[in-house]
N, C-alpha and C positions, 0 to 999 in steps of 0.2 A: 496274155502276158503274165509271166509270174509275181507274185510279190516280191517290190523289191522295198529293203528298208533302207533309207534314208539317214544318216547321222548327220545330228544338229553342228557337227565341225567340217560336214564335208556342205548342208546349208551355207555357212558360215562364212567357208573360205569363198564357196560360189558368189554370195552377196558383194564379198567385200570386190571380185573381180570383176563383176558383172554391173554393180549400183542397182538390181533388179530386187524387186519387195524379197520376202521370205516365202511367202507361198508361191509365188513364183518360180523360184528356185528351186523349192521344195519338188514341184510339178516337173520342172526340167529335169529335174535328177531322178525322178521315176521317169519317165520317157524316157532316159538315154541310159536308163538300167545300170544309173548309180556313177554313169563317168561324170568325170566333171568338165575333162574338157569338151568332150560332146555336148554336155548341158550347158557350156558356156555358148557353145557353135548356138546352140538350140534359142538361146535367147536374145543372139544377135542377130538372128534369121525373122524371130519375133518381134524384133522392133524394142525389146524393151530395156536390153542395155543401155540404148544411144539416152535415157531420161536423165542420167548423171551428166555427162558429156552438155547438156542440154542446161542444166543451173548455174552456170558463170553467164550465161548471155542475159544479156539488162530487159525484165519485164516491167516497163512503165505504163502497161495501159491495164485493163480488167473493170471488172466490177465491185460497186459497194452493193451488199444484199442485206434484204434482213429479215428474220423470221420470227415469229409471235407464237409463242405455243399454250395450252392447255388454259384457252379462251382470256389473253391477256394476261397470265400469270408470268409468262416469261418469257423476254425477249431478247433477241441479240440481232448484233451489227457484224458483218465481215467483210474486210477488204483483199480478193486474193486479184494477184497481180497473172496477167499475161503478157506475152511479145506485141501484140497487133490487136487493134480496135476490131478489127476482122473477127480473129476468135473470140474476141472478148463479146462479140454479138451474138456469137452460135448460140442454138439449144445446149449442146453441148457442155460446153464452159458451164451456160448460167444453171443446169442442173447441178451439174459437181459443185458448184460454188454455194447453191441451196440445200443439196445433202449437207455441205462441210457444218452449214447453218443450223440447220434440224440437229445433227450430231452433237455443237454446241453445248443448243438446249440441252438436251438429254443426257451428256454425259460429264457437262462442267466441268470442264480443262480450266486451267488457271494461265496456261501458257501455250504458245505456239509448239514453241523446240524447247530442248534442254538448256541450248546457250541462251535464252534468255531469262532464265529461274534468276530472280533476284540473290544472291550469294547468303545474304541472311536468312534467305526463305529454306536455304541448303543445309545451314549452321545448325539453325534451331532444329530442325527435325533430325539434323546426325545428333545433337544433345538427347534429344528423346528419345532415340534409337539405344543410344550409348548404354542410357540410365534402364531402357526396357529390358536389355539384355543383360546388363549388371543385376538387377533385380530375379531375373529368372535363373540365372546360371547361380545365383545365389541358393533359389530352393530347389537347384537339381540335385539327385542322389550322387552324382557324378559330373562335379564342375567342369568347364571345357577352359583349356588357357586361352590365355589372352589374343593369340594369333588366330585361332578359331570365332574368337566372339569378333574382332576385327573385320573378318570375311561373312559373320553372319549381316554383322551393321550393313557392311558394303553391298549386298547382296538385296536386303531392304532400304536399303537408299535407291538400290537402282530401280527397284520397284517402285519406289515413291514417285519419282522420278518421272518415270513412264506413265503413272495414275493422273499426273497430273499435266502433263502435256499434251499437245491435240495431236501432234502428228503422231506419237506412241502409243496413243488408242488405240485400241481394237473399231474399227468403225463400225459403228449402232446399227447399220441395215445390213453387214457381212462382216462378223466377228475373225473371221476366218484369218482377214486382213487388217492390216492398220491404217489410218487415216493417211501415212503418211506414204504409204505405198498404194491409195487410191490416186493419190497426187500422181506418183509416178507413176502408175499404167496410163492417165489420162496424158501422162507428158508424152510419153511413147505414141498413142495414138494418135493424139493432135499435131503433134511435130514443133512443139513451143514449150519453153521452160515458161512451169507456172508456177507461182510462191502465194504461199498464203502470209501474207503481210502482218494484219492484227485483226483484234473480234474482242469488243466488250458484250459482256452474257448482262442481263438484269434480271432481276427478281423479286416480284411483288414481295415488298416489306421488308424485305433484307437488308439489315443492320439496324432495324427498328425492334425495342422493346415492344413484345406484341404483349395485351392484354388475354389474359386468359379469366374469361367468364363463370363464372359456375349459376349455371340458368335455376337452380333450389333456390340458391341463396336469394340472386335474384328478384325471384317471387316470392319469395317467403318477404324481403323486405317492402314492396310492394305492398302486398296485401297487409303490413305489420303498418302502414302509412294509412290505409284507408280504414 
């Protein structure tokens, strides 16, 4: 097969038609050699359209999990929800639900989704974007107006945005993908909308003024005692 390349607006429109991740899409659109509606056929043949179609039906059952990482330094709790005590018992489930947990740890999200970013937590960081970009467009040789530095802000928010959500991760063991289109290929395969509810992360000492020792001084006073 030849190379075929891919535009992130023909991804785009495919996502929005199909509810199917980005790499996904990505994949269906080389195999059907760039059409879209063939890549649409393609990934309703695959199972993994029907996972939108599939998150309005009520997941009241699942599991709470929780993982301990780098020998008690960090731990977190997650509750992600399924259809039926059934799946919520598989291997299945309770792997994805132990990844989502390890990922966590390691990659410290702050939030599930974007609708649940605290609105002040949104404010404050467009204020510091605002002032970052006022600051630099200051000692450019060539300031950019104002509708430019607008679209830069917007553009770093939505990055922010993303850094700080779990479903808009890049997920820790296949960067490839996001957390949040792990969710949906496992919805397509299992055959039940699953939601990741909530997850508090902890961290040894965290929001504690730690002590910082200086082991000379130390001994120096020590030995200045005897």
């Amino acid at each position: 097969m030849a190379d075929i390349t891919v535009t992130a607006s023909a991804v785009k429109e495919l996502r929005e038609r199909s509810g199917a991740g980005m790499m996904d899409c990505k994949k269906a659109l080389v195999e059907c050699g760039g059409d879209i509606e063939r890549a649409s056929d393609y990934l309703r043949e695959k199972g993994l359209a029907k996972a939108v179609k599939k998150s309005g039906r009520i997941a009241a059952e699942g599991i709470v999990d929780s993982y301990i990482h780098m020998g008690g330094k960090i731990g977190v709790m997650l509750e992600v929800n399924c259809e039926t005590d059934f799946v919520a018992r598989t291997d299945e489930f309770k792997e994805l639900v132990h990844d989502i947990a390890l990922h966590i740890a390691a990659s410290n999200p702050m939030f599930v989704r974007e609708e649940d970013v605290d609105p002040q937590v949104v404010a404050k960081e467009r204020e510091i974007q605002i002032a970052a970009a006022k600051e630099e467009n200051s000692k450019a040789a060539k300031p950019k107006p104002d509708a430019i530095l607008e679209k830069m802000v917007d553009g770093r928010m939505n990055k922010f945005l993303k850094d700080i959500c779990l479903l808009d991760q890049p997920f820790v063991k296949n960067p490839d993908q996001t957390v949040g289109d792990l969710v949906k290929e496992k919805v397509a395969k299992i055959g039940e909308n699953i939601q990741v509810r909530r997850f508090v992360r902890w961290e040894m000492g965290e929001g504690l003024t730690k002590r910082v020792n200086d082991l000379a001084a130390e001994v120096a006073e020590q030995i200045a005692k005897n």
